[in-house]
C-alpha positions in Angstrom: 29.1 69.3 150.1 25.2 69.0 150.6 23.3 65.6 151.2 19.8 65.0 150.3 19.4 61.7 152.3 18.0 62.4 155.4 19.7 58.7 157.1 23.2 59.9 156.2 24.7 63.3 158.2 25.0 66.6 156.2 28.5 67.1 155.2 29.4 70.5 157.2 32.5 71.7 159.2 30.2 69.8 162.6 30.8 66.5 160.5 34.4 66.9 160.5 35.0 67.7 163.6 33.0 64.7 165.0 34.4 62.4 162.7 37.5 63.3 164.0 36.7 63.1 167.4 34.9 59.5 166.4 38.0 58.4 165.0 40.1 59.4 168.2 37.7 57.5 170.6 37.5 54.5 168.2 41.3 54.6 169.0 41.1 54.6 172.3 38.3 52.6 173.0 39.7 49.8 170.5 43.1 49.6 172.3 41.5 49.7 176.0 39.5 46.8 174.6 42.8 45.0 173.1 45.3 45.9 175.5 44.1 47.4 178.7 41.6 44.7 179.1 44.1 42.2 177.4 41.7 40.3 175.3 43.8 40.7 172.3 43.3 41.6 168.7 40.8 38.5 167.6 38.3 38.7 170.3 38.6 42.6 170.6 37.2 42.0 166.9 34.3 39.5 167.6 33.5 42.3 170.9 33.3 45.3 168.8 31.7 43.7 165.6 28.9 42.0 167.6 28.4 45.6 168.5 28.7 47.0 165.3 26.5 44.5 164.0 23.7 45.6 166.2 24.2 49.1 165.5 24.5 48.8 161.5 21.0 46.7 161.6 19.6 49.1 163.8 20.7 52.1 161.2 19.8 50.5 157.6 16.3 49.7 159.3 15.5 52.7 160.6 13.1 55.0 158.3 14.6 57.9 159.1 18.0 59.7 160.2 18.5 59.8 163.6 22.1 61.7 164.6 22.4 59.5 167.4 22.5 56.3 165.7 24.6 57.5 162.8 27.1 59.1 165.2 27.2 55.5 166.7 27.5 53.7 163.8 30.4 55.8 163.0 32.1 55.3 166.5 31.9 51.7 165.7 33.1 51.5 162.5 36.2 53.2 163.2 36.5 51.2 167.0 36.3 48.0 164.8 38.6 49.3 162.3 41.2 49.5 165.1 41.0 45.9 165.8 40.5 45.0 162.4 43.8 47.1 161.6 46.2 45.9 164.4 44.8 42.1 163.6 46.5 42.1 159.9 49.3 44.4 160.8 50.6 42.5 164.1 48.7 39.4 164.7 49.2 38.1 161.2 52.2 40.1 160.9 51.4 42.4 157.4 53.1 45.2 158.7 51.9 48.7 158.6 52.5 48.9 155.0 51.6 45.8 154.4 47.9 46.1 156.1 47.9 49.8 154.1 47.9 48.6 150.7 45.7 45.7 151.2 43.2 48.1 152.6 43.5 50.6 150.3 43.2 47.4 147.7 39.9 46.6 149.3 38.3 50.1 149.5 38.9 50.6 145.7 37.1 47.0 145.2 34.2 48.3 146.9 34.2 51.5 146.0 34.4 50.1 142.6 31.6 47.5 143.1 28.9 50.0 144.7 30.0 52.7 141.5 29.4 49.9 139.1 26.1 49.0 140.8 25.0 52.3 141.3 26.3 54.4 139.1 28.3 56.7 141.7 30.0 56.8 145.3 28.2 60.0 146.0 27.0 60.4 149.5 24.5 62.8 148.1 23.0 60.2 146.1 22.4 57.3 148.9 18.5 56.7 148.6 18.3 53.3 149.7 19.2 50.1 152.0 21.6 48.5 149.5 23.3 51.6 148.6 23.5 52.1 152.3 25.0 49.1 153.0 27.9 49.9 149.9 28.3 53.3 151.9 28.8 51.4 155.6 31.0 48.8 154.2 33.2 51.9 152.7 33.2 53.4 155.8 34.8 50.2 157.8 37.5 49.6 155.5 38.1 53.2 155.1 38.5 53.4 159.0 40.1 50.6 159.2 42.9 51.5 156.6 43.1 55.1 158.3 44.7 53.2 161.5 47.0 51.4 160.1 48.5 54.6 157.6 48.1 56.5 160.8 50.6 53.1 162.9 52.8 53.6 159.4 53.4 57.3 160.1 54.4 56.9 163.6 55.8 53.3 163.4 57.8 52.7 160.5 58.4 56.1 159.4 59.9 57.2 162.9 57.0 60.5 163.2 56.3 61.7 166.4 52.6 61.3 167.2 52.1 65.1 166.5 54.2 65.3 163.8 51.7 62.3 162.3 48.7 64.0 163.0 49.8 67.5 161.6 50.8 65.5 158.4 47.4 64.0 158.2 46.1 67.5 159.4 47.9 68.9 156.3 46.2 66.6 153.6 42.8 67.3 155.1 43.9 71.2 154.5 44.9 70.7 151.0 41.7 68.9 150.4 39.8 71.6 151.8 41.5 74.1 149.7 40.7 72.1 146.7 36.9 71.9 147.8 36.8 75.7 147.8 39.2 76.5 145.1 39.0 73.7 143.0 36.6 72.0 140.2 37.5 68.5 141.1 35.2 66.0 141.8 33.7 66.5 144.9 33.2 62.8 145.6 36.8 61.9 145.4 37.5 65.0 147.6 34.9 63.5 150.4 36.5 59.9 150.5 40.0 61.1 150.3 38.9 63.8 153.6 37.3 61.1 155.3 40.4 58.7 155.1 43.0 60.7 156.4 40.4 62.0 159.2 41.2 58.6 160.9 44.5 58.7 160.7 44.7 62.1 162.2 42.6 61.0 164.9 44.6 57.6 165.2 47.9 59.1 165.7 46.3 61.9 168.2 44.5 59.3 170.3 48.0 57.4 170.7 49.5 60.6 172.0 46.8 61.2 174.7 47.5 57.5 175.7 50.8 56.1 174.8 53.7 56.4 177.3 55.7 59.1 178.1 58.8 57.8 176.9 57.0 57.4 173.6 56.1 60.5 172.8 53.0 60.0 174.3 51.0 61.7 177.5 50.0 58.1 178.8 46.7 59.1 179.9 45.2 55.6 180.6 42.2 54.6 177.8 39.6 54.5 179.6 39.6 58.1 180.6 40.3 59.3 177.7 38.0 57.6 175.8 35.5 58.9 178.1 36.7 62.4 177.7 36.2 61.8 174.0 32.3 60.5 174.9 31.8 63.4 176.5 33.2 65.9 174.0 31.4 64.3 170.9 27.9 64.5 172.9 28.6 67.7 173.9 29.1 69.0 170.5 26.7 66.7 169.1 23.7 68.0 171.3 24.5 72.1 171.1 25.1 71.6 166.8 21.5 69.6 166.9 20.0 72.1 168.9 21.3 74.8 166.6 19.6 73.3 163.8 16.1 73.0 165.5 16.3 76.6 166.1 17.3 77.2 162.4 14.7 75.5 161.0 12.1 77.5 163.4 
C-alpha cells in the first residue's frame, strides 16, 4: 500500500508498528487521565479533545507532511478514543457491545459520507483539507470503536488480556495474508488493519497496567505510557533517518 499524499504517512510495516504502539499509549495515557488522576470519563474527554483539537488544526493547516505532527495526531485520536469509548460503554452504560455496534454504525456513516463526496476512502487518494478532515474523523471513530471491541474481548467475553490481543493479532495476520495473496480491495484491507490495530494495542496496554489479580502486570500508567513515548520516538527517529539516507 503506497500513498501519494505527502501530509498522510506511507503505509509500510514502520506504520504498523507505530500505530500499534500509538494505540497502546492512547490506552494508557487515556486511563491515567480517567482513573489515575480521577477526573473521570467526561472531563478526561473535554482534556484530551481540547488537545486533539489543537493538534488536528495544526495538521490540516500545515502545507506539508511533517512525521511528528501526524504521529501526534494519531496518539490523540486513539487517547481520545479511549475516553470517548469508556464514556458510552460505562458512563452512559451501552455496554461493550453496545458502544461496538454504534461505533461501527458511525464509521460506516462516515465512511459512507466521505466515499459519496469523494468518490473513494483511499488513503492514497487524500489530496486535500476536506478530504483530510473525512480521513481524521475516520480515524477517531475508528480508534475509538477499537477500544471498546478490544473492552468486549476481555470484558464480556471472559479473554485474558493476551489471549485478546493474539486474537486481534490474528485478524491483522489474515489481513496481511490477503494483502499479499489476495486481489481484494486494498482499501477495505487498510481500514479493517487499522481497526483491529487498536484493539490489539487496547487489550496489551491493559495487561502492562491492570492488576495482577486481573491478569494484568499493574505497571502504574504513567510509566508505561512513558515507556511507550519513548519507544515510539525511538523508532520514529531511526525509520526517519533511514529514509533521509535513502533518498541521498
Amino acid at each position: 500500500m503506497t500513498n501519494n499524499y505527502t501530509k498522510i504517512a506511507q503505509v509500510t510495516f514502520v506504520f504498523w508498528v507505530l500505530k500499534i504502539i500509538a494505540t497502546t499509549l492512547g490506552e494508557t495515557l487515556g486511563d491515567f487521565i480517567s482513573m489515575s488522576l480521577n477526573l473521570g470519563y467526561l472531563t478526561g474527554i473535554m482534556i484530551t479533545f481540547s488537545a486533539l483539537f489543537v493538534i488536528l488544526l495544526m495538521q490540516i493547516r500545515a502545507d506539508k507532511y511533517y512525521s511528528w505532527l501526524f504521529w501526534l495526531a494519531i496518539i490523540g485520536t486513539t487517547t481520545a478514543g479511549t475516553e470517548i469509548s469508556d464514556f458510552m460503554d460505562r458512563s452512559l452504560h451501552l455496554g461493550y457491545i453496545g458502544g461496538s455496534i454504534l461505533l461501527s454504525t458511525l464509521l460506516l456513516i462516515a465512511l459512507f459520507i466521505w466515499h459519496r463526496i469523494e468518490g473513494n476512502v483511499s488513503v492514497n487518494a487524500i489530496s486535500n483539507k476536506r478530504t483530510e478532515i473525512f480521513f481524521w474523523c475516520a480515524v477517531l471513530i475508528s480508534n475509538s470503536l477499537g477500544t471498546a471491541f478490544g473492552d468486549y474481548l476481555v470484558d464480556d467475553l471472559g479473554l485474558s488480556y493476551i489471549a485478546g490481543a493474539m486474537a486481534t493479532s490474528a485478524i491483522i495476520v489474515v489481513v496481511l495474508a490477503l494483502h499479499y495473496f489476495t486481489k481484494i480491495n486494498e482499501t477495505i484491507l487498510f481500514w479493517v488493519a487499522f481497526i483491529f490495530t487498536r484493539p490489539f494495542g487496547a487489550t496489551f496496554g491493559d495487561f502492562l497496567t491492570k492488576p495482577l489479580e486481573s491478569g494484568g502486570l499493574n505497571l502504574p500508567r504513567d510509566y508505561a505510557s512513558i515507556a511507550a513515548v519513548m519507544l515510539f520516538i525511538l523508532i520514529l527517529y531511526f525509520s526517519e533517518n533511514y529514509k533521509k539516507r535513502a533518498v541521498r
